[in-house]
gemmi code that builds the backbone of each chain (N, CA, C; Angstrom):
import gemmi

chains = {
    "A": [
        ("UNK", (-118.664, 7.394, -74.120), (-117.579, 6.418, -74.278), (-116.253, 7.151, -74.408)),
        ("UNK", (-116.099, 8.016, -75.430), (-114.769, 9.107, -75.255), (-114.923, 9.592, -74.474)),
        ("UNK", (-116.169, 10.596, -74.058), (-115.679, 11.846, -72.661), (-115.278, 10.865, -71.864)),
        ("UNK", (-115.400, 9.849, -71.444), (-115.135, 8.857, -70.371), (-113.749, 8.670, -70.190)),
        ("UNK", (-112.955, 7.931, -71.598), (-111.573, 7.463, -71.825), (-111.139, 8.768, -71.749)),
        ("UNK", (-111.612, 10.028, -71.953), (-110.659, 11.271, -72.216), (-110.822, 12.014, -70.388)),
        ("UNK", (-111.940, 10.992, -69.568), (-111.864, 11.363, -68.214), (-110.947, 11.380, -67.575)),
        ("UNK", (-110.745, 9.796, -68.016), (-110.028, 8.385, -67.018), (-108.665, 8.975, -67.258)),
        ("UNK", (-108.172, 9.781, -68.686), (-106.930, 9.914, -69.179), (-106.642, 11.298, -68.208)),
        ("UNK", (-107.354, 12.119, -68.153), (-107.415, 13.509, -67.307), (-106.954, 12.857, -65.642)),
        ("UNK", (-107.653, 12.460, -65.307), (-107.174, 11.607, -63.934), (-106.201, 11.315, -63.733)),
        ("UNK", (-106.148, 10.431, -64.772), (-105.162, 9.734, -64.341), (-103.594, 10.798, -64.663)),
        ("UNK", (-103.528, 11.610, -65.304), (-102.714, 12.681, -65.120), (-102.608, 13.245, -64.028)),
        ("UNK", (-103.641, 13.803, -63.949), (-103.429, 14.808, -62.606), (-102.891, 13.876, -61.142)),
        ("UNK", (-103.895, 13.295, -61.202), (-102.889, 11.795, -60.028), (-101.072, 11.960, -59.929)),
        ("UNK", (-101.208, 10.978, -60.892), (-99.005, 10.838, -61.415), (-98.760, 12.153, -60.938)),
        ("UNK", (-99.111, 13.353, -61.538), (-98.514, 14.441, -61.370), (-98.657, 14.701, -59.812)),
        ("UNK", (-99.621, 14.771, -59.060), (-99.785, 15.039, -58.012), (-98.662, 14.145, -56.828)),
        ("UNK", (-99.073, 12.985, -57.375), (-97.850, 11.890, -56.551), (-96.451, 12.086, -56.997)),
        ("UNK", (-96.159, 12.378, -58.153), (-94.482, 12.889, -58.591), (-94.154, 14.314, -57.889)),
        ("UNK", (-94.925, 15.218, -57.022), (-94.494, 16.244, -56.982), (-94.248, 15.811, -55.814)),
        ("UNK", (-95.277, 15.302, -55.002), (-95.171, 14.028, -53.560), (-94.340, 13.586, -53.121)),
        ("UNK", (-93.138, 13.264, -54.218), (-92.112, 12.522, -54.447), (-90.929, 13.194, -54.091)),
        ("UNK", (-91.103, 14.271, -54.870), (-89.796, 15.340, -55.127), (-89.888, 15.763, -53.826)),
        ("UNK", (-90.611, 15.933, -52.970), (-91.296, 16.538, -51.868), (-90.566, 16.052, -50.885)),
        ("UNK", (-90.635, 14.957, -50.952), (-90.284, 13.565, -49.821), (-88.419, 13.301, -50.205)),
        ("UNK", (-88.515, 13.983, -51.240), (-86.569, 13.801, -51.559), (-86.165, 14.563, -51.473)),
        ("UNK", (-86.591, 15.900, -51.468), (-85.899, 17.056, -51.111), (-85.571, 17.180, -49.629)),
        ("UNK", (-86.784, 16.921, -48.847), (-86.525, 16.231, -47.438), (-85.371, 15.800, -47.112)),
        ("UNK", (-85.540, 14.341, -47.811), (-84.049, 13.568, -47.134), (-82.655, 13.739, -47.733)),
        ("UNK", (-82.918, 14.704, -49.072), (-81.550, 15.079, -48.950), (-80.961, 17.035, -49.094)),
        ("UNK", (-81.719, 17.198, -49.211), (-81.180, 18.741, -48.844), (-80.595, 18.503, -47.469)),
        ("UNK", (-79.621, 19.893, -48.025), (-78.949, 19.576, -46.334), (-79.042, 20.658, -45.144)),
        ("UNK", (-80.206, 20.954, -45.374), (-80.155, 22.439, -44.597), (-81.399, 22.704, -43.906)),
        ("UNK", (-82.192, 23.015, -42.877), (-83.622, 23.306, -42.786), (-84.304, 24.278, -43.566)),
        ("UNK", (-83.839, 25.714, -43.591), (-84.514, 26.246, -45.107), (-84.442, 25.668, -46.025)),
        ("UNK", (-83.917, 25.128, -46.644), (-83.398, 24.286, -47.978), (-84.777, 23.494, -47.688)),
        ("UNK", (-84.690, 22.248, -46.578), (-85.875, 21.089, -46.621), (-87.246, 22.176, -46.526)),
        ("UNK", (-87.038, 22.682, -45.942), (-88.104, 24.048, -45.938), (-88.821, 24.229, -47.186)),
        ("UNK", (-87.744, 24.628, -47.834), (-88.328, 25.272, -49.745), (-88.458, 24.345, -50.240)),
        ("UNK", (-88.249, 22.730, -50.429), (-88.590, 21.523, -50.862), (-89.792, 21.458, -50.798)),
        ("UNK", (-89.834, 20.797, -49.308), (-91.149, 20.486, -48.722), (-92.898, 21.238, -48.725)),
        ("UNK", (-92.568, 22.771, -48.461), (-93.813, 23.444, -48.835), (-94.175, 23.698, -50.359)),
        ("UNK", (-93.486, 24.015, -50.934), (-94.072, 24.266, -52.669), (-94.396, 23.415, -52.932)),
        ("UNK", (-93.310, 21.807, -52.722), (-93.853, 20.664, -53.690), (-94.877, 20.314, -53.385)),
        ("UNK", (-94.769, 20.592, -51.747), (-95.995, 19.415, -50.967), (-97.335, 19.711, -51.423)),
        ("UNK", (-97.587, 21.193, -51.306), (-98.464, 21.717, -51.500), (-99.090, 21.216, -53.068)),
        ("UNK", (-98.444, 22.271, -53.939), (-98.494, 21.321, -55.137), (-98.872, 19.682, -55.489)),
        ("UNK", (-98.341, 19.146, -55.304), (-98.950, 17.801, -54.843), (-100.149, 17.507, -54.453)),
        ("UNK", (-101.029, 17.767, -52.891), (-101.278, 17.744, -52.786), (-102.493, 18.331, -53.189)),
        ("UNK", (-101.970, 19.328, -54.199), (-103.386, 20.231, -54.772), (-103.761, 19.188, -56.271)),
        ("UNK", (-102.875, 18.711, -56.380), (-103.099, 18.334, -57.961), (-104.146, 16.627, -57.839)),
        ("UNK", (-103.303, 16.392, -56.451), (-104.499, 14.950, -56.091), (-105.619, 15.513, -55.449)),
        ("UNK", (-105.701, 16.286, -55.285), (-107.477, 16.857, -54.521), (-107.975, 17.398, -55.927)),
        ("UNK", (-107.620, 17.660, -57.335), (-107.932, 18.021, -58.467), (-108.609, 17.092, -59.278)),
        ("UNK", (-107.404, 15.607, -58.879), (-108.221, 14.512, -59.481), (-109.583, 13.736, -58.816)),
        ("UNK", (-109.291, 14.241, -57.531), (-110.476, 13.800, -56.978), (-111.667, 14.726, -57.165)),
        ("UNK", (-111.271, 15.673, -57.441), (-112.609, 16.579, -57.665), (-113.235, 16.791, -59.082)),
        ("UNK", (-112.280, 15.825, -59.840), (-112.809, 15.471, -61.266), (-113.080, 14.307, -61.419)),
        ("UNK", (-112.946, 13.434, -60.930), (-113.664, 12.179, -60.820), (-115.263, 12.625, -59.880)),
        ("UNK", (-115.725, 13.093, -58.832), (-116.091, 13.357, -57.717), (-117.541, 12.474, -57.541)),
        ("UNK", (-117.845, 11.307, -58.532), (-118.622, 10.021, -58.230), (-119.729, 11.050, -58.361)),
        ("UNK", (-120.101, 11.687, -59.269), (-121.534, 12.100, -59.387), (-122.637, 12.974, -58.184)),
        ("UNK", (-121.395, 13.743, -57.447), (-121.578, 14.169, -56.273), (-121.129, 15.968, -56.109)),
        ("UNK", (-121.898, 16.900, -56.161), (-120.976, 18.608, -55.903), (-120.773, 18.275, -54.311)),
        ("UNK", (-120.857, 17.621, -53.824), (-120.107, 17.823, -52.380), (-118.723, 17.277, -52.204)),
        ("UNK", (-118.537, 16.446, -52.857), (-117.221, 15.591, -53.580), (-115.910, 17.083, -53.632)),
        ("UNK", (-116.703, 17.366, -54.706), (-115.563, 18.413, -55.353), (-115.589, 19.713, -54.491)),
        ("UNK", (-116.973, 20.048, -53.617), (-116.747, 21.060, -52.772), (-115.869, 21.100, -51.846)),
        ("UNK", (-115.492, 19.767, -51.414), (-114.798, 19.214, -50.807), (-113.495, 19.392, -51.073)),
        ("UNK", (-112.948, 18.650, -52.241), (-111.871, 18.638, -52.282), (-111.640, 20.673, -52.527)),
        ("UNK", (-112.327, 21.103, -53.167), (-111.588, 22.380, -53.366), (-111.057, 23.268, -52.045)),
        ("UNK", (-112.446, 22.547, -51.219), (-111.701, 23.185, -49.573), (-110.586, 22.782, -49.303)),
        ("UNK", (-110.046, 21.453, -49.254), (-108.991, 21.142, -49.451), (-107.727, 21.353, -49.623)),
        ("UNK", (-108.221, 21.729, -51.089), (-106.719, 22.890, -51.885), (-106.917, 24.391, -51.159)),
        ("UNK", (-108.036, 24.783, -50.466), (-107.610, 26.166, -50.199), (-106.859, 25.766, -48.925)),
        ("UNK", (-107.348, 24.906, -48.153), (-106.535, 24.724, -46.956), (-104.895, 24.822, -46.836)),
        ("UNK", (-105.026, 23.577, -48.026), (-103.885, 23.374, -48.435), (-102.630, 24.584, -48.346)),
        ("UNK", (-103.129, 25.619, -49.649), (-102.513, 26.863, -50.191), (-102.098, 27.765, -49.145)),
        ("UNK", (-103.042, 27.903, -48.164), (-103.036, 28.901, -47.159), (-102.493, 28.456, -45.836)),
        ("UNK", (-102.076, 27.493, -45.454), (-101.926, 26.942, -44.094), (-100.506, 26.774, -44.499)),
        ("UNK", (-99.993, 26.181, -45.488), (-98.521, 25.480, -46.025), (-97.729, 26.434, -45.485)),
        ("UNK", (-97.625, 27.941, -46.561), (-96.406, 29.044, -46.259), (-96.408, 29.553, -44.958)),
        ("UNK", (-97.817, 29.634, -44.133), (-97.842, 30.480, -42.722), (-96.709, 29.263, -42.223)),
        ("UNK", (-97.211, 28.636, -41.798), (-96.641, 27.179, -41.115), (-94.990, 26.896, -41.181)),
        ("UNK", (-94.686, 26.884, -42.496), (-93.623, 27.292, -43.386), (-92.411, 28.169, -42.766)),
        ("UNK", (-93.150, 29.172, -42.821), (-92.784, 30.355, -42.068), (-92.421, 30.474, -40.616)),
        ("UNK", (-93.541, 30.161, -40.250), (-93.332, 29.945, -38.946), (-92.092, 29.153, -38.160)),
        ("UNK", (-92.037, 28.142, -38.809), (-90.886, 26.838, -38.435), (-89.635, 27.096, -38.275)),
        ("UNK", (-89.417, 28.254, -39.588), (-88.190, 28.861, -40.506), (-87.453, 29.866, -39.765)),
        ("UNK", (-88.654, 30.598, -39.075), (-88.598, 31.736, -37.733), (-87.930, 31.185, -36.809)),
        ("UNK", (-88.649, 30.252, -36.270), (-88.491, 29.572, -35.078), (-86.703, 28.975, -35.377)),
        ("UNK", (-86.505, 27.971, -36.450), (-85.538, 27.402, -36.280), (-84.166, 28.251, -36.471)),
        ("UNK", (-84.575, 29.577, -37.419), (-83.382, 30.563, -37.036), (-83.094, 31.344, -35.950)),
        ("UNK", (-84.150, 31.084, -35.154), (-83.580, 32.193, -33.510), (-83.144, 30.997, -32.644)),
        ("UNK", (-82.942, 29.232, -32.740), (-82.531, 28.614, -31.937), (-81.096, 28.470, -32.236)),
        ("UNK", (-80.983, 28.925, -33.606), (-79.493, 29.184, -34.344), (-78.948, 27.546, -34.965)),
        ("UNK", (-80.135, 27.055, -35.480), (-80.238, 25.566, -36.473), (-78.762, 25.687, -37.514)),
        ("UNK", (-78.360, 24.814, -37.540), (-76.759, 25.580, -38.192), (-77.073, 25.377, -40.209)),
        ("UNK", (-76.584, 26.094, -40.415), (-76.708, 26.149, -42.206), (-75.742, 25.626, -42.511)),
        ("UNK", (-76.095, 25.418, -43.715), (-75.262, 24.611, -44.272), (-73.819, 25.030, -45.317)),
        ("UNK", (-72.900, 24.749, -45.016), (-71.490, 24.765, -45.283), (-71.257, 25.683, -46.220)),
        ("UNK", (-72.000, 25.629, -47.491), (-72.291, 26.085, -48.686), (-72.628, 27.630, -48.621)),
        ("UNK", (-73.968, 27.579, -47.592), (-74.608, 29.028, -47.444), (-73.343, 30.578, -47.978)),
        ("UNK", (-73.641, 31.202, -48.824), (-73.047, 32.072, -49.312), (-73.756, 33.309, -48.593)),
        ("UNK", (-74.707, 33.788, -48.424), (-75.210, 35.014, -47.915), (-76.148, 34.779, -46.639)),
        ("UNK", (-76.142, 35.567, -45.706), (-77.041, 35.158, -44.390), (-77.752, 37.005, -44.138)),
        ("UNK", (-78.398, 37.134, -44.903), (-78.788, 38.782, -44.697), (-79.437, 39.214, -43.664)),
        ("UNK", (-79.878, 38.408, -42.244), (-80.360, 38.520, -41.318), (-79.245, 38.401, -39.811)),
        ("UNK", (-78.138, 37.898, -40.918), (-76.931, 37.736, -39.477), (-76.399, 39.273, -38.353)),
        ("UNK", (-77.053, 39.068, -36.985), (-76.522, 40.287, -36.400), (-78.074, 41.384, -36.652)),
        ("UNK", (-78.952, 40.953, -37.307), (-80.198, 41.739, -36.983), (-80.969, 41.814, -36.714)),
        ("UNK", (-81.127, 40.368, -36.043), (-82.088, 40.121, -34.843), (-81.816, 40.107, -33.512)),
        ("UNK", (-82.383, 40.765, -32.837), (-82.460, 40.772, -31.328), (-82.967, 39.787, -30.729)),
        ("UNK", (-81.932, 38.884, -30.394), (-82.241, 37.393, -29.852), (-83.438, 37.607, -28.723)),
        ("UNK", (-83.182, 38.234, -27.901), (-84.072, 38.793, -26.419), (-85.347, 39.164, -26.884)),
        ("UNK", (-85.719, 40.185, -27.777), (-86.805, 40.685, -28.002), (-87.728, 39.816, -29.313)),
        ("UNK", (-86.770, 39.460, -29.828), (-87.153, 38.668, -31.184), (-87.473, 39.617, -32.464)),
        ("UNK", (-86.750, 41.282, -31.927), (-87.466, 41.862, -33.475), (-86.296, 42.360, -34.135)),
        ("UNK", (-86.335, 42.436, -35.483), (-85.732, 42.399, -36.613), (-85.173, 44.228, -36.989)),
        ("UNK", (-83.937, 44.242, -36.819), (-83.251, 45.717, -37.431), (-83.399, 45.955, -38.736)),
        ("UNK", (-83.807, 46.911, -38.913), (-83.591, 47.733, -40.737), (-82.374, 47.571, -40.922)),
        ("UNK", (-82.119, 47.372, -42.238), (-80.576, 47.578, -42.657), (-80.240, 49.402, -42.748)),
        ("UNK", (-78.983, 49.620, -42.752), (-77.869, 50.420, -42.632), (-78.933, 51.323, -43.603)),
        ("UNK", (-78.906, 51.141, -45.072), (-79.384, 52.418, -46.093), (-80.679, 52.690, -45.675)),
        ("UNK", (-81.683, 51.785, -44.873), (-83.271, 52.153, -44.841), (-83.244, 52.654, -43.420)),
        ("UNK", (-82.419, 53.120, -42.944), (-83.100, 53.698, -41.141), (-83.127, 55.064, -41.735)),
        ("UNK", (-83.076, 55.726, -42.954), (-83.249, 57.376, -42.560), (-84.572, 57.419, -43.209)),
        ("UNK", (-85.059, 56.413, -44.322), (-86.402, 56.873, -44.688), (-87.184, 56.661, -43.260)),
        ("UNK", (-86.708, 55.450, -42.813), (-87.693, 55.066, -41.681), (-88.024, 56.214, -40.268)),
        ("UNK", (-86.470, 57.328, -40.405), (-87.030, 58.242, -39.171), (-87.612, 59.216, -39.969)),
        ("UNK", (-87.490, 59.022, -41.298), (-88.418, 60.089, -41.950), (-90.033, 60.336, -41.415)),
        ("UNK", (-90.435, 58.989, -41.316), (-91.539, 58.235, -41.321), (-92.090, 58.661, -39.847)),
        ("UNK", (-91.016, 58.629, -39.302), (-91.353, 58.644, -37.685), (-91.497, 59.575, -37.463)),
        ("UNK", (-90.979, 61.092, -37.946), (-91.101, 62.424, -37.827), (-93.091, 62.911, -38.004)),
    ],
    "B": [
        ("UNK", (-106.446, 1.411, -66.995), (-105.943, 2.456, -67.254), (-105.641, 3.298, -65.566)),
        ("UNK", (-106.774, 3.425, -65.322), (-106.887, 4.370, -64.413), (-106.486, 3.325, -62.791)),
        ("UNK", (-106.680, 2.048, -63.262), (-106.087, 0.982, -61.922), (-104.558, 1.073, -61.952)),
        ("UNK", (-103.660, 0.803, -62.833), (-102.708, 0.989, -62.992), (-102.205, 2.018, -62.673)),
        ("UNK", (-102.613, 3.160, -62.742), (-102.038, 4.801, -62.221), (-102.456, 4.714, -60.814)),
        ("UNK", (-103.376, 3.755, -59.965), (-103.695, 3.856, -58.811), (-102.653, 2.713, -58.352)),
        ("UNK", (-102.534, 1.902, -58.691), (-101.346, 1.505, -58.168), (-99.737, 1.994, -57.983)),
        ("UNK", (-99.186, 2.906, -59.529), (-98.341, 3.528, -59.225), (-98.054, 4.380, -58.412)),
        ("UNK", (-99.474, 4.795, -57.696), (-99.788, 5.997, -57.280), (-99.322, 5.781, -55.387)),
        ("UNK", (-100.186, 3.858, -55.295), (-99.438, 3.757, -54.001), (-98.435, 3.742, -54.287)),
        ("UNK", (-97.590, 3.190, -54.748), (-96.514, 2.359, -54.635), (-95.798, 3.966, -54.444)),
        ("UNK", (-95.237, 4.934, -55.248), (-94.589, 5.863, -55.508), (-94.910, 6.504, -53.404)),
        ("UNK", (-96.195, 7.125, -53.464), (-96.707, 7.694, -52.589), (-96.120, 6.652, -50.666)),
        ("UNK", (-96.026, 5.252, -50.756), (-95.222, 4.271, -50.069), (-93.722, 4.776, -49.869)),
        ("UNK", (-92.957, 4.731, -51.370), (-91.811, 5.291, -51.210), (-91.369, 6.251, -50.280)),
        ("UNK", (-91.915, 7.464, -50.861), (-91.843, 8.363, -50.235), (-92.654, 8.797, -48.514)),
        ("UNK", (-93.235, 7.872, -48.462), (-93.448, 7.865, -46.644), (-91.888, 7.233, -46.119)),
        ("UNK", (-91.638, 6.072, -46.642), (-90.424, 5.818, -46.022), (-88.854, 6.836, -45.870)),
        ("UNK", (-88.549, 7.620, -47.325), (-88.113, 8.652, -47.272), (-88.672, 10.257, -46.081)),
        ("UNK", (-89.863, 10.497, -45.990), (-89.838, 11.105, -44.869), (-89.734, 10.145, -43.385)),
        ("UNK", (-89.506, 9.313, -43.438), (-89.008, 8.436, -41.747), (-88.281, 8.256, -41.685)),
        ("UNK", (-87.016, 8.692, -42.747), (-85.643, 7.947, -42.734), (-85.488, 9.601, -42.063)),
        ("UNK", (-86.068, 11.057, -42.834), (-85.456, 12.981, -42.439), (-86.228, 12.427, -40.664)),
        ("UNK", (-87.210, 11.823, -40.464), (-87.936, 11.878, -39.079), (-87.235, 11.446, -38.549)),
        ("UNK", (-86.495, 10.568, -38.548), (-85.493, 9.864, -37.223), (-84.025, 10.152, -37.555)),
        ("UNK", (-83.550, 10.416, -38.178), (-82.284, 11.056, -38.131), (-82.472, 12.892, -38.161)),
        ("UNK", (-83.671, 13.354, -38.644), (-83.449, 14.971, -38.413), (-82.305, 15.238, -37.443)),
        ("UNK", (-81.415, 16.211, -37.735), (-80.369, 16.549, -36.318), (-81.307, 17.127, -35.473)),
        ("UNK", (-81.859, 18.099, -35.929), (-82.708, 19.071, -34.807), (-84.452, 19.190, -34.631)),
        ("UNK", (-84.550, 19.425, -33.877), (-86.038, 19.521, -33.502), (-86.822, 19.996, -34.752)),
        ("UNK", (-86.520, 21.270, -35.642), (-87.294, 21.597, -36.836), (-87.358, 21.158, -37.653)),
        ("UNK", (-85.758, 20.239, -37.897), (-85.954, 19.381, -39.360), (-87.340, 18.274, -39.006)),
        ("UNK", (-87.439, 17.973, -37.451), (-88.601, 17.201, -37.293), (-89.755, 17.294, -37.605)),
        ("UNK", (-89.827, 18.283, -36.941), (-91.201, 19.121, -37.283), (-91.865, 19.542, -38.757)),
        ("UNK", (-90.512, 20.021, -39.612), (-91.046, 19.715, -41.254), (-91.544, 18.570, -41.655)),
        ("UNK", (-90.670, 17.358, -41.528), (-90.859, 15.963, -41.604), (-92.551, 15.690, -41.232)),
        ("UNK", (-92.933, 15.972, -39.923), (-94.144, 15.595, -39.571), (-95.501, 16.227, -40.313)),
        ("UNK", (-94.930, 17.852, -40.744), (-95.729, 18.220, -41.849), (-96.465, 17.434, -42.918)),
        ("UNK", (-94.763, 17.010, -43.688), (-94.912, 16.679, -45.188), (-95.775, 15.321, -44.805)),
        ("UNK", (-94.901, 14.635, -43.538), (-96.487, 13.595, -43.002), (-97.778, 13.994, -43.344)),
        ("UNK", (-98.309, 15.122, -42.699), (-99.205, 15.548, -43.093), (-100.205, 15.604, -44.671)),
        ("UNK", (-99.342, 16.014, -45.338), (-99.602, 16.422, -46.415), (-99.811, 14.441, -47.298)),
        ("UNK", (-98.592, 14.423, -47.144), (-98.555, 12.836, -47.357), (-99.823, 11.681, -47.386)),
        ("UNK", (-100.384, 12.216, -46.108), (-101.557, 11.345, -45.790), (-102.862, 12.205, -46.402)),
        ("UNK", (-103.031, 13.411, -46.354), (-104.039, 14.118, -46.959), (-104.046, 12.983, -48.687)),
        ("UNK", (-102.303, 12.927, -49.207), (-102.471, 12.489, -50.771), (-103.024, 11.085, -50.919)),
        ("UNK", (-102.541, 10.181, -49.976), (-102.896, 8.878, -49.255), (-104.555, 8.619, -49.398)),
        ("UNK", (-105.102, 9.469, -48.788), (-107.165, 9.931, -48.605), (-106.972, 10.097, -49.747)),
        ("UNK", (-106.085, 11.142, -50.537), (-106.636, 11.092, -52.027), (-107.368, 10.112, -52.985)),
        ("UNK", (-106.145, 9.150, -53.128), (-105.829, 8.477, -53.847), (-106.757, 6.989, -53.320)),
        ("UNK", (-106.844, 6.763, -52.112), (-107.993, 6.083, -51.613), (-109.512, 6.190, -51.812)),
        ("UNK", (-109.576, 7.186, -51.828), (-111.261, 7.546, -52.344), (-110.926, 7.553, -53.920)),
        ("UNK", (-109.759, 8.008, -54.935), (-109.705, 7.652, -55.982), (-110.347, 6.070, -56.220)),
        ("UNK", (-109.750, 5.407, -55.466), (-109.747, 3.724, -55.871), (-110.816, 3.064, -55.401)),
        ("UNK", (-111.255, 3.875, -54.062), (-112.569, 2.627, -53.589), (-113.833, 3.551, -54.136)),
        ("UNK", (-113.814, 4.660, -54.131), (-115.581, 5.040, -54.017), (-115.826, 5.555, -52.747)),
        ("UNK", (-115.074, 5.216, -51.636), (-115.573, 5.833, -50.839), (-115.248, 7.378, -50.702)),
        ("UNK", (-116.513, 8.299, -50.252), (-116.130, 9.149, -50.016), (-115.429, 10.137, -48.563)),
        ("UNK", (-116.055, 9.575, -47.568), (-116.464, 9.345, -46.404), (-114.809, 10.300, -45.549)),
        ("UNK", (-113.923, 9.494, -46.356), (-112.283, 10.613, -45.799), (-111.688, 11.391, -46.482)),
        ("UNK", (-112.508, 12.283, -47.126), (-112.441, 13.061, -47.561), (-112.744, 14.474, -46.473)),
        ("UNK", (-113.373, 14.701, -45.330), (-113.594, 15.038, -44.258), (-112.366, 15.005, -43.308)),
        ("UNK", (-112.119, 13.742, -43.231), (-110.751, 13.201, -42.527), (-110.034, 14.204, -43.105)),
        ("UNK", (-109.172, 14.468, -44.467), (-108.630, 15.029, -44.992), (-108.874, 16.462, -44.652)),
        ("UNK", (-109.255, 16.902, -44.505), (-110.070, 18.505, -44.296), (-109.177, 18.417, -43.034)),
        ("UNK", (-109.790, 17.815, -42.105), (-109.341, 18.600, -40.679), (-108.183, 18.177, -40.442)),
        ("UNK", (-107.281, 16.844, -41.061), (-106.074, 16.839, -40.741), (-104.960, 18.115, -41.581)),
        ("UNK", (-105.612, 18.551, -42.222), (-104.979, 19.675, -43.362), (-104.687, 20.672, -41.944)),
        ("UNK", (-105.746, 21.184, -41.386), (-106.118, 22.106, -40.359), (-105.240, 22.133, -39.161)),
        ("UNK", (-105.643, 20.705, -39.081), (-104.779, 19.905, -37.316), (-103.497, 20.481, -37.751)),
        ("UNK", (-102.814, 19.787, -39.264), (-101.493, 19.856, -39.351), (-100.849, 21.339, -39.155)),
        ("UNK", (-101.746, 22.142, -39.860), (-101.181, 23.970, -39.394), (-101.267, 23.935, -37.957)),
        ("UNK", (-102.044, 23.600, -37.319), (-101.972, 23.975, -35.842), (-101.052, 23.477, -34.956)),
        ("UNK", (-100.430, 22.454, -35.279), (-99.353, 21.621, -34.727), (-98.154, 22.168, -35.333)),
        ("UNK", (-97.953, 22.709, -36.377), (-96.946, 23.292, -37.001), (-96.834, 24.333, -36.240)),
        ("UNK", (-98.116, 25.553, -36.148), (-97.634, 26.609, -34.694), (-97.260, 26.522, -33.761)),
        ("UNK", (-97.797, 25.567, -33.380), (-97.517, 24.683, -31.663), (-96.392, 24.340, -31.766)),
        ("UNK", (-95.732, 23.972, -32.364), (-94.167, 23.468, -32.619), (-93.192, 24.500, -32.604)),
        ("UNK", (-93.941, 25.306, -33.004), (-92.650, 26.930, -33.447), (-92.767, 27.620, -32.656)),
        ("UNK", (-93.940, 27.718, -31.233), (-94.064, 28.563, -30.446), (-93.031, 28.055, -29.114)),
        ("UNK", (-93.360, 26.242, -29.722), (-92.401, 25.585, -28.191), (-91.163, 25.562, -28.679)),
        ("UNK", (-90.303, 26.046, -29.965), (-89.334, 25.671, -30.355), (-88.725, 27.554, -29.604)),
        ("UNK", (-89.374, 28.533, -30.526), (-88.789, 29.836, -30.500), (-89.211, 30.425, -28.826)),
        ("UNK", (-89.803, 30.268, -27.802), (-90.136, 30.459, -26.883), (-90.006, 29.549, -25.580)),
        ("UNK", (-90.346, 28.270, -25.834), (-89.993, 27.460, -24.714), (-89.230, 26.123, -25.082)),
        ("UNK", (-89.049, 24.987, -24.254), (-88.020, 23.975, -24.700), (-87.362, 23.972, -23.602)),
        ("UNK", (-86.326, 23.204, -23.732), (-85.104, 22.726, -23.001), (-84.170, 23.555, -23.070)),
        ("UNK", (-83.968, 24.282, -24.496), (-82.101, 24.322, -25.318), (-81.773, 25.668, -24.000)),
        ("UNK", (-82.951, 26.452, -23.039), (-82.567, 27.759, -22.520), (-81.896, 26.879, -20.936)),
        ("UNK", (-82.452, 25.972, -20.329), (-82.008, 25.026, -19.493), (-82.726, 25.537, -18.154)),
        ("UNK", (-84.052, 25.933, -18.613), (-84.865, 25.843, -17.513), (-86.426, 25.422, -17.966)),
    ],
}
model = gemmi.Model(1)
for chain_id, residues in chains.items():
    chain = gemmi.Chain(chain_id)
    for i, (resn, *xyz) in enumerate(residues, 1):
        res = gemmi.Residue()
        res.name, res.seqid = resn, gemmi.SeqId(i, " ")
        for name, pos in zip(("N", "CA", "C"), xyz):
            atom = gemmi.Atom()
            atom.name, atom.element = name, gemmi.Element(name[0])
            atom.pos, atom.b_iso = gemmi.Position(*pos), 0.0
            res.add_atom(atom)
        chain.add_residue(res)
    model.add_chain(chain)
structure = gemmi.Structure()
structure.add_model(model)
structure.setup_entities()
């Protein structure tokens, strides 16, 4: 009768929490104003979120280990697919030259990518360890 | 107890689909899209959540799995046609 009410109370936490991060997720979206910006919104919270409702489902999981095997695949999916993806987008939308936003104070990649080839220059202080390396 | 948090749970989780369709159709550019269709993603994975929370069923919970999957793969597919092919080069 308690482990039960102290179930239902566990649930029902992790839920809210999972859907409030859902939330923040979905608002950082529509108002950040920048694609990295919606970028860093969207993957932490989402993820998050989404891990915390595959948590409640895997604590409820109806008297079932395939339930919760389940959902835990889930959250690994989740964890591991988000930042590549993430990443990827972030890549992509800075070599089409996606414009930043007004605000942006530092751009530490400006001028060190090779639009043509797509690969990335060392900065100024690290090219002598690097021909160190090469020697 | 636990009906009541499943209802807040649509209702909140509703909201915020409409907030990602408002970034989906106004995104300026192709990537803000493509995030948008993500957090879709993710969105509907919480959606299956919260559905098998409320009915018992277990059954899309599976569903959930491979759209997790689909959604990374469409996310590459997006960044390969964004940073490599497209229109913006004009051929």
């Amino acid at each position: 009768m308690v482990t039960e009410l102290l179930m239902e109370i566990l649930i029902s936490f992790f839920l809210l929490a999972g859907v409030g991060f859902i939330f923040v997720a979905a608002l950082g979206l529509l108002r950040m104003p920048d694609l990295p910006i919606r970028l860093h919104a969207t993957t932490k919270a989402g993820a998050l979120g989404g891990g915390l409702l595959m948590i409640a489902v895997g604590l409820e999981s109806f008297g079932d280990v395939a339930v919760a095997a389940k959902a835990a695949a889930i959250i690994v999916f989740l964890v591991l697919t988000g930042p590549v993806a993430a990443h990827l987008i972030g890549r992509a939308g800075y070599f089409v030259g996606v414009p930043m936003w007004s605000g942006t104070i530092k751009d530490e990649l400006k001028g060190r990518y090779d639009h043509k080839t797509h690969t990335l220059m060392s900065p100024p202080g690290l090219s002598r360890t690097r021909d160190e390396q090469s020697d | 107890m636990l009906e009541f948090s499943i209802f807040i749970a649509y209702t909140v989780l509703g909201v915020s689909l409409v907030l990602i369709f408002f970034r989906l159709v106004l995104g300026p550019s192709l990537p803000d899209r493509v995030v948008a269709l993500e957090m879709l993603a993710t969105l509907t994975v919480g959606f299956i959540a919260v559905y098998t929370l409320s009915s018992g069923v277990t059954a899309f919970l599976d569903v959930a799995m491979v759209l997790a999957l689909t959604a990374f793969l469409a996310a590459v597919g997006f960044a390969r046609l964004i940073a490599k092919g497209g229109s913006q080069d004009g051929d």
